[in-house]
N, C-alpha and C positions, 0 to 999 in steps of 0.2 A: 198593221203599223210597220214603218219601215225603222221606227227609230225608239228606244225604250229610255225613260228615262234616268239619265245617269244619276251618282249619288255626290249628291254637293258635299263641298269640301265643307270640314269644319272652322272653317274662318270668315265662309259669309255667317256663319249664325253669330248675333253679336254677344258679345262677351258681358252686356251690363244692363239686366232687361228694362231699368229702367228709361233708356234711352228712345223716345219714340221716332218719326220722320214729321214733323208738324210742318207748320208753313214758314217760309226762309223770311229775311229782314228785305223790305224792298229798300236797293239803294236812292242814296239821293240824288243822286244824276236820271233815274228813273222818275223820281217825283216832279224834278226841273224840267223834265220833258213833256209832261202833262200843259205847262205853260203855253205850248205851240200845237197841241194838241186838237183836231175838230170837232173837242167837245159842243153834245148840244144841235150837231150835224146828223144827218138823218142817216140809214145806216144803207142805204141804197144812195146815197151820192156819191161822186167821187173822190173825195179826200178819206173816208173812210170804208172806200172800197181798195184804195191802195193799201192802205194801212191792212186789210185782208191778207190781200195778193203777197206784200211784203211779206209778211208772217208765214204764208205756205208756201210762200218760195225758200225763206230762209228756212224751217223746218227743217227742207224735203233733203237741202243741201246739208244741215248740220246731223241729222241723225242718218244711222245705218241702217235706214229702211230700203223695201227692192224698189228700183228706181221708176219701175210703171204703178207705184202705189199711189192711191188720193189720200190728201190731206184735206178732210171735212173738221168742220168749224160750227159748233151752236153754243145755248147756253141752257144753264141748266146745271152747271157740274157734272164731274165724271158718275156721281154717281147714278145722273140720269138714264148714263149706257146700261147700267143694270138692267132699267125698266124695259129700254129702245129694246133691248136684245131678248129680254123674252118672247116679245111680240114679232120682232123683225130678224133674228140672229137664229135662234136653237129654232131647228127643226123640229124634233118631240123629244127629245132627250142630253141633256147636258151631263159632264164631270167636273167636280171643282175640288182641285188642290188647294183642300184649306188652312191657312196659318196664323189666323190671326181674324181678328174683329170683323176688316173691312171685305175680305174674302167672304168670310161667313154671310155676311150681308148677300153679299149677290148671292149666293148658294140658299139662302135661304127666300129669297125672291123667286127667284125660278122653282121653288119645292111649292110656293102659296099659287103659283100660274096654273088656272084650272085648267086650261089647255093643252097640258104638258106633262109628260110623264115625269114619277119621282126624280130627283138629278141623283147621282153616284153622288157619294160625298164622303172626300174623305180626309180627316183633320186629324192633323199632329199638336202636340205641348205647345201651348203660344211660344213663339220664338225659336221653333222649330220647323224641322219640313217633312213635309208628307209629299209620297207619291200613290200615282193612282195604280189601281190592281190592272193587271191586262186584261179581265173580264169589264173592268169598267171604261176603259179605252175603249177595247171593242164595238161595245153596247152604245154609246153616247156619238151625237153626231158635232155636238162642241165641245170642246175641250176647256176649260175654266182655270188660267192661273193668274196669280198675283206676285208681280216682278220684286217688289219691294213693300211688303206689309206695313202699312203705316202706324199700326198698332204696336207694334213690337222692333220695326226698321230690319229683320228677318230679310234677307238678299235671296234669291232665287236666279243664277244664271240662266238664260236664255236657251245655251246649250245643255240643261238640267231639263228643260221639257220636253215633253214627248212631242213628238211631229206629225200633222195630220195627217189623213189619208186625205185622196183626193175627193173626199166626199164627207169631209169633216173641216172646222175649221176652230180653229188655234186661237183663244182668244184673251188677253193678257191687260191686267191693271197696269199702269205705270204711273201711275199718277206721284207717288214717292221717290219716284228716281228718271223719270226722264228730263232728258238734259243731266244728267250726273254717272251715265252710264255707256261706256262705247261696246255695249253686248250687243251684236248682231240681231236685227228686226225684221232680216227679209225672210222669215218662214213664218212669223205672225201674221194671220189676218186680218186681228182686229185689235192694234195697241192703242191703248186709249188713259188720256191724262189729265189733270186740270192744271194750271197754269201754275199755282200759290206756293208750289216748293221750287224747285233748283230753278226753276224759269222765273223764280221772282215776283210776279203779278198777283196779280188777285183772285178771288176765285169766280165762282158763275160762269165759269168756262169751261167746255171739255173740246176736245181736240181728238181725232181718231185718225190713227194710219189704217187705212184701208184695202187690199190687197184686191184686184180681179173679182180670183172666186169669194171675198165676203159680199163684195155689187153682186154678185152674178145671185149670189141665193134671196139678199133682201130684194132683186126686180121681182125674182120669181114668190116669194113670199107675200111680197104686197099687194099681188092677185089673188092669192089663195085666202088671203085673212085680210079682216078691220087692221088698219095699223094708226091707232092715233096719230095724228100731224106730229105731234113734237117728239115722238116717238120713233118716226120713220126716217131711219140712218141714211136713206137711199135719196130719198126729196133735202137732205140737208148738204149731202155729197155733192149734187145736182147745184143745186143755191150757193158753194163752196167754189166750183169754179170757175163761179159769176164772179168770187170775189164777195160773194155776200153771205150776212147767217138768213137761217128760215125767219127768224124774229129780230128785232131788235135789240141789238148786243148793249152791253158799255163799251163806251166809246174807249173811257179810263184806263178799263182792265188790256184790250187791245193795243192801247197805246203803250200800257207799263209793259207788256209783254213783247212787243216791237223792238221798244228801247236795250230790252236785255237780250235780244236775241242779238242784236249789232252787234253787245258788248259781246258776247261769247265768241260773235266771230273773229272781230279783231282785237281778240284776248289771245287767240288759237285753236279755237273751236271746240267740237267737243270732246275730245282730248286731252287739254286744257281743265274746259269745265270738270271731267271726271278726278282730275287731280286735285283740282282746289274743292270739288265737294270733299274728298277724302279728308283733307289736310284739315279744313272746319269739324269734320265730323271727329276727329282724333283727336280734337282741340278739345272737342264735348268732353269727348273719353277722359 
């Protein structure tokens, strides 16, 4: 490992555990856009094949991801990547810094994969953070974290996790804070999020920044193993920069998702966005 992970400050852990990250209010300029929307249009024509392309074009521009990454699109919600990535992601061994519910979950998916060796697993006080031991870095060929615990809204900076080797790969929930968050992206391999918090939309969506080396091991992985269709990150990455999903998306959730990515842009980006989530969330406080 070239990099350990540092100890976060005591002001991402939030101060009032009541406080979870649930789903954001979709605005009504987002519902009035639904109005002109090609609902009802097949998801391989072209009115909602732009509506794609828009969406991972603007992504790719609004977040601080490395700039040769793909932006894959299916449905399912994020927490379908749990399942994909047993099968298609962890080679025989995973680590997960766990902090809360939604962590736990994928940590415990990968412990039921008959396939798979036990995962490292290592959890702190809900609302709190844990790091993984250097024996358990070492050992594991993914690395498992959760950027913002939806359970507890627990923050974890970007620069707080450990950094793969070239023969490991990084892989990070965002599903609670992307779009709310200007933490640098380009050393993750696989962030992945659903749409229904700071981006506004709806859920049944997941979304993945995907880096090189995560293509490079799911090609080679889905030679080596069964990899269920809806499962296989690699055939949806593929279908993504068709501009299309593997299935048939809503038309809805893409379109509410569209509308609010415009709005972030020419709001000021995400820059912007991370300041007005702060400002709501303090509101809560």
């Amino acid at each position: 490992m070239d990099q350990q992970p540092a100890t976060p400050a005591p002001q991402h852990i939030p101060h009032d555990g009541r406080f979870g990250a649930g789903p954001t209010r979709v605005r009504a300029e987002q519902l009035a856009s639904l109005t002109s929307a090609p609902l009802g249009t097949s998801h391989r024509a072209e009115p909602v094949r732009n509506i794609v392309g828009d969406i991972r074009s603007r992504l790719q521009t609004i977040l601080p991801c490395a700039p040769n990454s793909s932006i894959a699109i299916g449905n399912g919600g994020a927490s379908l990547i749990w399942d994909a990535l047993t099968f298609i992601g962890i080679e025989q061994r995973s680590a997960h810094a766990v902090s809360g519910v939604f962590g736990n979950k994928f940590a415990a998916i990968s412990a039921a994969a008959p396939h798979l060796d036990t995962p490292a697993i290592a959890r702190s006080q809900y609302g709190h953070f844990t790091d993984l031991s250097a024996a358990d870095l070492a050992s594991a060929d993914t690395l498992c974290y959760t950027h913002n615990e939806t359970s507890t809204g627990t923050y974890l900076p970007t620069e707080a996790m450990a950094r793969a080797d070239d023969h490991q790969l990084l892989v990070v929930d965002g599903t609670s804070i992307a779009g709310a968050s200007c933490d640098d992206l380009s050393a993750i391999d696989v962030y992945y999020f659903s749409p229904q918090k700071a981006f506004g939309a709806d859920g049944g969506l997941w979304i993945a920044i995907l880096s090189d080396k995560a293509r490079a091991r799911f090609q080679r992985l889905r030679t080596e193993r069964w990899i269920p269709p809806m499962f296989d990150l690699e055939a949806a990455a593929v279908a993504s920069e068709k501009d299309q999903t593997y299935n048939t998306p809503a038309v809805a959730t893409l379109a509410l998702l569209q509308s609010q990515l415009r709005w972030i842009e020419a709001a000021g980006g995400l820059p912007w966005a991370a300041s007005h989530c702060h400002e709501l969330s303090q509101a809560v406080y």
